[in-house]
PQR file with spaces between the fields and no chain letter, atoms N, CA, C, O and H, PARSE charges and radii, in Angstrom:
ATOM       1  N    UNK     1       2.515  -18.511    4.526 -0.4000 1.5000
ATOM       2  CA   UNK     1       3.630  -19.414    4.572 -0.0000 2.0000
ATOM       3  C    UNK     1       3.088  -20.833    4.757  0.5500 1.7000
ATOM       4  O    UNK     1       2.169  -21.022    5.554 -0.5500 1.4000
ATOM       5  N    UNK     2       3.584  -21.768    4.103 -0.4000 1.5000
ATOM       6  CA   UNK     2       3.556  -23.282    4.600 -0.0000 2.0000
ATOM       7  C    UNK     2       4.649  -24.053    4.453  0.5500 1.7000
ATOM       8  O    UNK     2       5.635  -23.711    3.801 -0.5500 1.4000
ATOM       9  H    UNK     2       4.331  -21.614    3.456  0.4000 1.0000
ATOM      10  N    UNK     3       4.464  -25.618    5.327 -0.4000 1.5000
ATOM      11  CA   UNK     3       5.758  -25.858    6.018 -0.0000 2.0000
ATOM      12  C    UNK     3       5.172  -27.003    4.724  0.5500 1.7000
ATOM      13  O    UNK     3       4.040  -26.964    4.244 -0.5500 1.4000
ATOM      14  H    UNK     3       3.662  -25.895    5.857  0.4000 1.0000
ATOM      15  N    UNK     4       6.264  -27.988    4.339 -0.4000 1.5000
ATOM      16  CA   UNK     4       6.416  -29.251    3.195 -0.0000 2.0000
ATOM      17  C    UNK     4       7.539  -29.688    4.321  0.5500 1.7000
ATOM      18  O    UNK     4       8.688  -29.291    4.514 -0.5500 1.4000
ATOM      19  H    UNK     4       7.184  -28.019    4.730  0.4000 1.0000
ATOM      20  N    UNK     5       6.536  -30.896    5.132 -0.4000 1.5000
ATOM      21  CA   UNK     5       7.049  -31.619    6.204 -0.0000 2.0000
ATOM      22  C    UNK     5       8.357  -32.946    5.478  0.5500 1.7000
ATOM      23  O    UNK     5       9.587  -32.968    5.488 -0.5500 1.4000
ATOM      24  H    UNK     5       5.603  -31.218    4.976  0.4000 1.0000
ATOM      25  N    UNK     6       7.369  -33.835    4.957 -0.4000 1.5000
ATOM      26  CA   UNK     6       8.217  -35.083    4.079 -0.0000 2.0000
ATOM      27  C    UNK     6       8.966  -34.254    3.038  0.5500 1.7000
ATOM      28  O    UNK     6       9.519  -35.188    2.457 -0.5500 1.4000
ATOM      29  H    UNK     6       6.369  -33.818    4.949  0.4000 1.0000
ATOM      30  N    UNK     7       9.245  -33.507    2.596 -0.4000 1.5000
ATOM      31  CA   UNK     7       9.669  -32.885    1.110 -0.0000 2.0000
ATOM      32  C    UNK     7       9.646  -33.386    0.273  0.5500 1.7000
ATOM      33  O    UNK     7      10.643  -33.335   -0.448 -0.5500 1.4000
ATOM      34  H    UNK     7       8.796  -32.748    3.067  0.4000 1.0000
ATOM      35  N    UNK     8       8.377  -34.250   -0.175 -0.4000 1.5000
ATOM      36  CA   UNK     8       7.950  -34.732   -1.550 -0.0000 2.0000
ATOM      37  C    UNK     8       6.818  -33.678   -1.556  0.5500 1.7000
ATOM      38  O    UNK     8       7.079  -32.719   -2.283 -0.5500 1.4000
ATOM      39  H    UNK     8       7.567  -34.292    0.410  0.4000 1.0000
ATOM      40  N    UNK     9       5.782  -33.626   -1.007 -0.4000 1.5000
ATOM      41  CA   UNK     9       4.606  -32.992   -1.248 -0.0000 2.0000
ATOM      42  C    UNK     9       4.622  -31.383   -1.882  0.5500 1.7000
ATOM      43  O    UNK     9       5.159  -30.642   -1.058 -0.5500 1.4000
ATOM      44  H    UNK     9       5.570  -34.405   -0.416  0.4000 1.0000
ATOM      45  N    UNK    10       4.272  -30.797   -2.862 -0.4000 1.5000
ATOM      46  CA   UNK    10       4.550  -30.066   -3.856 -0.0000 2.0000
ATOM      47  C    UNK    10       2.388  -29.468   -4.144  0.5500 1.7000
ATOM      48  O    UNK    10       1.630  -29.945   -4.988 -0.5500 1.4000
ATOM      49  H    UNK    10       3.835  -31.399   -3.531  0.4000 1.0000
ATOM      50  N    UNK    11       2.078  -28.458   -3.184 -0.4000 1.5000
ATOM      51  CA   UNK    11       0.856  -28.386   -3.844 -0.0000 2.0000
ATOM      52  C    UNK    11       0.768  -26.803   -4.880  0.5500 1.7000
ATOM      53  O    UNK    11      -0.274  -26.285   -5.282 -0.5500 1.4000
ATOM      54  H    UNK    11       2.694  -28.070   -2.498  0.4000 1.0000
ATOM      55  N    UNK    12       1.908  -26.399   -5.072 -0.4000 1.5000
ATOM      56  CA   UNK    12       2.027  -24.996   -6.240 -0.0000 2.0000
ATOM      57  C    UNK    12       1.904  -23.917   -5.983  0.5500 1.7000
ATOM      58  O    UNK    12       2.088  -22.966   -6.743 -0.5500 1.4000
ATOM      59  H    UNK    12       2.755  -26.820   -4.745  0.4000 1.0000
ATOM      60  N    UNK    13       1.450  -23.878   -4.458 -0.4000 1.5000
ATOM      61  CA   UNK    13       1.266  -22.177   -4.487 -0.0000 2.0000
ATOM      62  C    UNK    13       2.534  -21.513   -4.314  0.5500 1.7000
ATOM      63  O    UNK    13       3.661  -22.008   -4.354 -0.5500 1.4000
ATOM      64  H    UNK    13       1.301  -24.650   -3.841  0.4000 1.0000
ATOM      65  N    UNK    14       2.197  -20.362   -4.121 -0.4000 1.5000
ATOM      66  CA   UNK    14       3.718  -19.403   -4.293 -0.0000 2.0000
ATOM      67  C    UNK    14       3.891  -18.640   -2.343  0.5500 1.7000
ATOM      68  O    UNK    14       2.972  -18.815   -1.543 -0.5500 1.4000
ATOM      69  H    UNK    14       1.281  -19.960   -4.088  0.4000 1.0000
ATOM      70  N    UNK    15       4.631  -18.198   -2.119 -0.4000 1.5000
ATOM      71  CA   UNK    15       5.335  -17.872   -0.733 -0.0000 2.0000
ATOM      72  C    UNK    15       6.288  -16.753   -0.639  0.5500 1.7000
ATOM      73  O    UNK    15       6.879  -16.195   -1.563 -0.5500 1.4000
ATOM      74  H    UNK    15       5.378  -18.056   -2.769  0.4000 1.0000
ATOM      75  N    UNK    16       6.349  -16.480    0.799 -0.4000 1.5000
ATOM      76  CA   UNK    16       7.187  -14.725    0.435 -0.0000 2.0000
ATOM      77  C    UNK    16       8.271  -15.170    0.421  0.5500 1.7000
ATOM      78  O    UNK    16       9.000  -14.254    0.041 -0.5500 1.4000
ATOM      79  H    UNK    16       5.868  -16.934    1.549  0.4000 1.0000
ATOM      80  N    UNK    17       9.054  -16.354    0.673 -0.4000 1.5000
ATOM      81  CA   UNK    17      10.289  -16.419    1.130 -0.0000 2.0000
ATOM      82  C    UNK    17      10.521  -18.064    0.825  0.5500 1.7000
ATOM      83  O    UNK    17       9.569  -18.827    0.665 -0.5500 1.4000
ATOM      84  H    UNK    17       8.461  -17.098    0.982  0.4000 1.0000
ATOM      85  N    UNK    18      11.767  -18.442    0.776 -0.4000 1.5000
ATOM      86  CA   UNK    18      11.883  -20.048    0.805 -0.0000 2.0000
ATOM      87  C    UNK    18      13.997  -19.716    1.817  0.5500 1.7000
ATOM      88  O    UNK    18      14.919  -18.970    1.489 -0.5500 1.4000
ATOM      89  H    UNK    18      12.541  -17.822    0.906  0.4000 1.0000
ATOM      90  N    UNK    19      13.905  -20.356    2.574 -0.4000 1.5000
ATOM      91  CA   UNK    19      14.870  -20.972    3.723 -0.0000 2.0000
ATOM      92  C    UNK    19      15.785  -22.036    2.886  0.5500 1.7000
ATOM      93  O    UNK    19      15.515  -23.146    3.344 -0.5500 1.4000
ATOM      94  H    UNK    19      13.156  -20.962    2.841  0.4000 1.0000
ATOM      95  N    UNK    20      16.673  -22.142    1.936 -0.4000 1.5000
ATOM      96  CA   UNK    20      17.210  -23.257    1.833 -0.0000 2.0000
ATOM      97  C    UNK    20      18.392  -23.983    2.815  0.5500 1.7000
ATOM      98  O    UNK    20      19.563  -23.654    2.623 -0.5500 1.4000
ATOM      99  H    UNK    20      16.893  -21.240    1.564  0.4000 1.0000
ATOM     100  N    UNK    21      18.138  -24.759    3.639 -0.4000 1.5000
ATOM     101  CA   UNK    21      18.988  -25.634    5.026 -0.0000 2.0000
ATOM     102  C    UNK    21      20.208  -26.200    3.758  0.5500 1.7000
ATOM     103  O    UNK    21      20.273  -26.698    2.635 -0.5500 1.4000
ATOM     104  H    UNK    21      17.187  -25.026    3.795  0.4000 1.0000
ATOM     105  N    UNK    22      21.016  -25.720    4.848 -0.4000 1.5000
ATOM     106  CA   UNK    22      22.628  -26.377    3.996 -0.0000 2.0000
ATOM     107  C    UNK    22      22.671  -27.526    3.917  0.5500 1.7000
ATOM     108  O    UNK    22      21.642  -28.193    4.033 -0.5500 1.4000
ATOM     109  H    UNK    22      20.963  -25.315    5.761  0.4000 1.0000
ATOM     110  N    UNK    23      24.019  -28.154    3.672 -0.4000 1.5000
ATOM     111  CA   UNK    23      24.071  -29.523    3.537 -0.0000 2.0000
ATOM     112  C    UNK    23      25.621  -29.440    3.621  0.5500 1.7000
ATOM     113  O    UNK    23      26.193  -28.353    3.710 -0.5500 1.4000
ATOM     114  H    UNK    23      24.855  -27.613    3.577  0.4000 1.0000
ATOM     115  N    UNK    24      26.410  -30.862    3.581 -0.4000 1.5000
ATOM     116  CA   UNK    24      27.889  -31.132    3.265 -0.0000 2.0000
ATOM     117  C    UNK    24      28.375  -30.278    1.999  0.5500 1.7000
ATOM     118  O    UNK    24      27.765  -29.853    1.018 -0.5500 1.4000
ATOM     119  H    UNK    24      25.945  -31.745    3.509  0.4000 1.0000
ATOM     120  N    UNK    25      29.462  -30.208    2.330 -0.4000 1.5000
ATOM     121  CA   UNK    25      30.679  -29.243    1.565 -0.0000 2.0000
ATOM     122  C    UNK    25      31.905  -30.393    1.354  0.5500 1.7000
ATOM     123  O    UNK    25      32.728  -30.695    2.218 -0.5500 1.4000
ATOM     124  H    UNK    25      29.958  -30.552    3.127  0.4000 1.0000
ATOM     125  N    UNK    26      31.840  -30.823    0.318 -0.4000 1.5000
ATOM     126  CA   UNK    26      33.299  -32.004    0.335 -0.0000 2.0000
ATOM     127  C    UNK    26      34.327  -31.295    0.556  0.5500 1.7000
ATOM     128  O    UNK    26      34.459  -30.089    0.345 -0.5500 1.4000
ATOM     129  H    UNK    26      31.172  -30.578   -0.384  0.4000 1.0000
ATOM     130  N    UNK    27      35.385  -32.337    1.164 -0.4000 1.5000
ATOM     131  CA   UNK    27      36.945  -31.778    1.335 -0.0000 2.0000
ATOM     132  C    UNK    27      37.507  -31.215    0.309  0.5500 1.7000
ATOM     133  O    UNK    27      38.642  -30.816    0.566 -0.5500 1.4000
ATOM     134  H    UNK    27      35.278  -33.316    1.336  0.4000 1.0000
ATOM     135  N    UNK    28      37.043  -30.966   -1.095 -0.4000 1.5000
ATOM     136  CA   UNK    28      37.611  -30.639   -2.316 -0.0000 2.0000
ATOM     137  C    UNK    28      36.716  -29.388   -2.324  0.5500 1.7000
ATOM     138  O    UNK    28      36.574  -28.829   -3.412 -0.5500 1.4000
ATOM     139  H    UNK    28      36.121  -31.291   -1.304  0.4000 1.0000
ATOM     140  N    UNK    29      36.229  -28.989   -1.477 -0.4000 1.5000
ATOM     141  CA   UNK    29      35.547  -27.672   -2.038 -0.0000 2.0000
ATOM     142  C    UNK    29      34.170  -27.361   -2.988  0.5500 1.7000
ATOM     143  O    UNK    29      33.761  -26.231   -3.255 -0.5500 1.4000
ATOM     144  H    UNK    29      36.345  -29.442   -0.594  0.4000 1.0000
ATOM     145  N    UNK    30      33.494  -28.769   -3.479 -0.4000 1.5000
ATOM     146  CA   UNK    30      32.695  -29.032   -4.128 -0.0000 2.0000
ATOM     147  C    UNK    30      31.428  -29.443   -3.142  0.5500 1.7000
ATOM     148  O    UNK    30      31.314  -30.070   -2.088 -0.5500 1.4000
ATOM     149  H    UNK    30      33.826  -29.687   -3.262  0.4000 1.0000
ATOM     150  N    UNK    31      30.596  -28.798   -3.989 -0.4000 1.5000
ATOM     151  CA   UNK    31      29.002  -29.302   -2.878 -0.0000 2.0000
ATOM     152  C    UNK    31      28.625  -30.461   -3.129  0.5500 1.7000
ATOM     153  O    UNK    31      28.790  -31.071   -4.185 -0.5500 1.4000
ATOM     154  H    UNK    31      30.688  -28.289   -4.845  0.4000 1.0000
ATOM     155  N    UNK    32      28.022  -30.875   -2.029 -0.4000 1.5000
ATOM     156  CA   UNK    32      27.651  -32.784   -1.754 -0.0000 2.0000
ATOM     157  C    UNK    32      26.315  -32.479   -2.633  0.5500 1.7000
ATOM     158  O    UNK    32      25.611  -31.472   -2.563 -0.5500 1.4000
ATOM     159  H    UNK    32      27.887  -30.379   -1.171  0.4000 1.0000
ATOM     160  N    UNK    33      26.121  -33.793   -3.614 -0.4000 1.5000
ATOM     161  CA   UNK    33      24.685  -33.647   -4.400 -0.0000 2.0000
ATOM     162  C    UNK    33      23.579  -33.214   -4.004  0.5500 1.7000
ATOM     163  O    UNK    33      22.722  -32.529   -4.560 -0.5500 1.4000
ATOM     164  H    UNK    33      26.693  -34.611   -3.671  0.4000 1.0000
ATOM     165  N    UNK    34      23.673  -33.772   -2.754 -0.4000 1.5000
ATOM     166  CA   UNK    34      22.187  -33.155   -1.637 -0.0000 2.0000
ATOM     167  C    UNK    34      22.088  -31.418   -1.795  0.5500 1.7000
ATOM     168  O    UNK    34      21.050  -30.773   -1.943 -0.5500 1.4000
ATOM     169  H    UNK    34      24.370  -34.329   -2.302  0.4000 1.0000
ATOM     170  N    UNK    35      23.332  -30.945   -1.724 -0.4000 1.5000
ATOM     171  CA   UNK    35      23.200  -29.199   -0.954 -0.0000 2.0000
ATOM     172  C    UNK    35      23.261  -28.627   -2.923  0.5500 1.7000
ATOM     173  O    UNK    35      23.117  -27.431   -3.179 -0.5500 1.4000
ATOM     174  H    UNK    35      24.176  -31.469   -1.603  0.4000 1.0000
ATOM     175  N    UNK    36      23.422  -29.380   -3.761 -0.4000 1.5000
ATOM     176  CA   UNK    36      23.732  -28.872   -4.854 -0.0000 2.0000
ATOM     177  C    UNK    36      22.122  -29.132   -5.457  0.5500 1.7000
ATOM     178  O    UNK    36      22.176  -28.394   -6.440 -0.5500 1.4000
ATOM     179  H    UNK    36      23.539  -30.351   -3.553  0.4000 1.0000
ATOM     180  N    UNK    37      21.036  -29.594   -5.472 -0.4000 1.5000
ATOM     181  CA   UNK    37      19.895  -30.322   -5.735 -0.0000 2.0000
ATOM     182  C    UNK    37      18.811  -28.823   -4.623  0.5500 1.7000
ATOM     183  O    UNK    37      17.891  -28.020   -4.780 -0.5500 1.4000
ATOM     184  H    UNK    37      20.993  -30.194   -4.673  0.4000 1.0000
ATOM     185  N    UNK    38      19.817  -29.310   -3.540 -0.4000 1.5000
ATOM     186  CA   UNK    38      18.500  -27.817   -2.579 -0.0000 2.0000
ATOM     187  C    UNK    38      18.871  -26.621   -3.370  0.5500 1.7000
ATOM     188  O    UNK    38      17.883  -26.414   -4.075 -0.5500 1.4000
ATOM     189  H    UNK    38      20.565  -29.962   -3.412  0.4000 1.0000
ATOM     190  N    UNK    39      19.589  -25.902   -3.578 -0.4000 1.5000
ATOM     191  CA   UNK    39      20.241  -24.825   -4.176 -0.0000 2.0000
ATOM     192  C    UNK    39      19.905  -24.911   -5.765  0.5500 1.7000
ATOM     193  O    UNK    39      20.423  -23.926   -6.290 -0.5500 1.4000
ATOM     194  H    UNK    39      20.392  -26.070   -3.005  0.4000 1.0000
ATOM     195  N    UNK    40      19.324  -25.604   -6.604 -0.4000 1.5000
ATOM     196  CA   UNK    40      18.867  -25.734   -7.995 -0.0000 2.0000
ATOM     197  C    UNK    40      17.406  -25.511   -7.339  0.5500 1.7000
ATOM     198  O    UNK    40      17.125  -24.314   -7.292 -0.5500 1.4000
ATOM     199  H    UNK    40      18.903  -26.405   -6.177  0.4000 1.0000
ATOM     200  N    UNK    41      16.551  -26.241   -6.897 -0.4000 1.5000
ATOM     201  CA   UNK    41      15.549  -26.157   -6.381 -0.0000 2.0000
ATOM     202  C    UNK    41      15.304  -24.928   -6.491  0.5500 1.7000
ATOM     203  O    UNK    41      14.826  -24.346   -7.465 -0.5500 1.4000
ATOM     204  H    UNK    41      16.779  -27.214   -6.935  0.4000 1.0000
ATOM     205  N    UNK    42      15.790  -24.291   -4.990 -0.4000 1.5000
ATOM     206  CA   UNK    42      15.123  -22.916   -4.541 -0.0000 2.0000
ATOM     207  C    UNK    42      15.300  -21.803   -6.200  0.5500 1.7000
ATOM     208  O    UNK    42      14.594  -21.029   -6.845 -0.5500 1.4000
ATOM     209  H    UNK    42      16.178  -24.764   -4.199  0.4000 1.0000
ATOM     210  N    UNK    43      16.621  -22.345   -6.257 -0.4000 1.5000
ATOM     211  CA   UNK    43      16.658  -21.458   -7.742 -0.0000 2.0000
ATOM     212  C    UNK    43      15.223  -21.390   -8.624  0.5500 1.7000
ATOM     213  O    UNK    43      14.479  -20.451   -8.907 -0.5500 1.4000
ATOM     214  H    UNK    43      17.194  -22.975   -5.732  0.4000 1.0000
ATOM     215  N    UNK    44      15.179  -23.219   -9.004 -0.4000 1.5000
ATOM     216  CA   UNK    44      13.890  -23.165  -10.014 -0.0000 2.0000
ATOM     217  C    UNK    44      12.262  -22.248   -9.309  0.5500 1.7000
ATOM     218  O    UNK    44      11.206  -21.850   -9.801 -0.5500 1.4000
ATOM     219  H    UNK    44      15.783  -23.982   -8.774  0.4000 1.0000
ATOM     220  N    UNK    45      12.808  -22.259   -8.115 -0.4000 1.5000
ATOM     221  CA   UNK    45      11.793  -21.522   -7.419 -0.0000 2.0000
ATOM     222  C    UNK    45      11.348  -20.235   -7.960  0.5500 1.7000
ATOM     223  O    UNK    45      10.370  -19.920   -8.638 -0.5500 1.4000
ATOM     224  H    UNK    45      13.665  -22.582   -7.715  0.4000 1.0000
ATOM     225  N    UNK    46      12.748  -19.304   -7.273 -0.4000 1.5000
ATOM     226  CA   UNK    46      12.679  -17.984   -7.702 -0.0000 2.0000
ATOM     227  C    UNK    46      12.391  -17.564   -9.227  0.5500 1.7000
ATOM     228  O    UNK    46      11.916  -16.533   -9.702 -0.5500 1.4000
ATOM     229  H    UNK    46      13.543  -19.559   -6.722  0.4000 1.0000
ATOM     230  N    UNK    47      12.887  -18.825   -9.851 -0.4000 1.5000
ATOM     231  CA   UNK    47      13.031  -18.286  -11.725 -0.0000 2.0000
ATOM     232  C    UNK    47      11.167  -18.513  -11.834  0.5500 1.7000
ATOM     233  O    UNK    47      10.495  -17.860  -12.633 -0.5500 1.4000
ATOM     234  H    UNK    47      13.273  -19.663   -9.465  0.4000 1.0000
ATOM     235  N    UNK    48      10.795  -19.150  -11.243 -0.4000 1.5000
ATOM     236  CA   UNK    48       9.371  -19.160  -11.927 -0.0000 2.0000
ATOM     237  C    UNK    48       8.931  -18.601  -10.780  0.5500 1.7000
ATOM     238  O    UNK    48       8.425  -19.507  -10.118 -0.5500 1.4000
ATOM     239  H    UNK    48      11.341  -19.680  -10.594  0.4000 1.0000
ATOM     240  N    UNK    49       8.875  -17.736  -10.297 -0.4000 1.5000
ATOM     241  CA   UNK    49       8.261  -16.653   -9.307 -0.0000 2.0000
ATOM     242  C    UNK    49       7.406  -17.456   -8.055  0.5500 1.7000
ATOM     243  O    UNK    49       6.471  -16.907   -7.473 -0.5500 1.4000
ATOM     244  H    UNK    49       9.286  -17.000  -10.835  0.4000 1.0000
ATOM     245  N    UNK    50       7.764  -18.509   -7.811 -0.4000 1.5000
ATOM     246  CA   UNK    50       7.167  -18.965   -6.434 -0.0000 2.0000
ATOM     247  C    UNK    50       7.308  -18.557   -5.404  0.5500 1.7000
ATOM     248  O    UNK    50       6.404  -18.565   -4.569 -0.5500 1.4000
ATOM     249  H    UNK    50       8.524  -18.954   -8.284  0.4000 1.0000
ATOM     250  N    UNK    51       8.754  -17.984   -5.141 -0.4000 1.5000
ATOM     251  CA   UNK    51       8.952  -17.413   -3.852 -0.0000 2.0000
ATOM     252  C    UNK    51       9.137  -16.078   -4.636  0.5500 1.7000
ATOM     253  O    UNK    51       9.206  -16.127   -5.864 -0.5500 1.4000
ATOM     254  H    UNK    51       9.489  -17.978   -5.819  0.4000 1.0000
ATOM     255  N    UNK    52       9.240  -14.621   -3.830 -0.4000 1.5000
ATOM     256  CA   UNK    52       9.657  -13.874   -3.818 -0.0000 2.0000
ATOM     257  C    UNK    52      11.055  -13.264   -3.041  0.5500 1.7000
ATOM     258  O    UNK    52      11.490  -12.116   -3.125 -0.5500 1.4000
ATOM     259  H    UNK    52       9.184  -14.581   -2.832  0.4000 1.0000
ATOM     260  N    UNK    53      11.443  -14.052   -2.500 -0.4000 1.5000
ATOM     261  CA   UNK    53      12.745  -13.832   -1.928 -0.0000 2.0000
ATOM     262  C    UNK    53      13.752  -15.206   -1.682  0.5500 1.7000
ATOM     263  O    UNK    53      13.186  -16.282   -1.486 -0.5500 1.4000
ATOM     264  H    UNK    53      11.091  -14.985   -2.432  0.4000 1.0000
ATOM     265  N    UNK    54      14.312  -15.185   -1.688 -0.4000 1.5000
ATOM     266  CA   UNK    54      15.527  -16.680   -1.737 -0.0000 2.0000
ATOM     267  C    UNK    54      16.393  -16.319   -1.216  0.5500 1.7000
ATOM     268  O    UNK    54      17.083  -15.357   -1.552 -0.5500 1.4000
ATOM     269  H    UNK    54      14.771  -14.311   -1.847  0.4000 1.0000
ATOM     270  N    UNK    55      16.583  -17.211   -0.021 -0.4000 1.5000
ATOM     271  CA   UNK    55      17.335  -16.462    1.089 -0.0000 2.0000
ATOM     272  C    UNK    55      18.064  -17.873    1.788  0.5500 1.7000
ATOM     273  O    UNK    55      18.802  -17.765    2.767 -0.5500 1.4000
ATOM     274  H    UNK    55      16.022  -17.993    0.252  0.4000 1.0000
């Protein structure tokens, strides 16, 4: 496991698991860009096999 303190730093290896931390939920029911950007992320994660679990 490793921790990506600033969340720019990106060195490629792969991990058993990735944690995506929520974010705002607008009053309309729609996700705030932030929580919609973490949630594509972890996705592009899993689709190219970096993590093995997405949780």
């Amino acid at each position: 496991m490793y921790i990506i303190i600033d969340g720019v730093a990106d060195s490629g290896q792969k991990a058993d698991l990735a944690v995506i931390l929520g974010s705002k939920v607008n009053e309309n029911g729609t996700l705030s860009e932030r929580l919609q950007k973490r949630l594509e992320t972890g996705i592009d994660l899993y689709k190219n096999r970096r993590i093995k679990i997405f949780w």
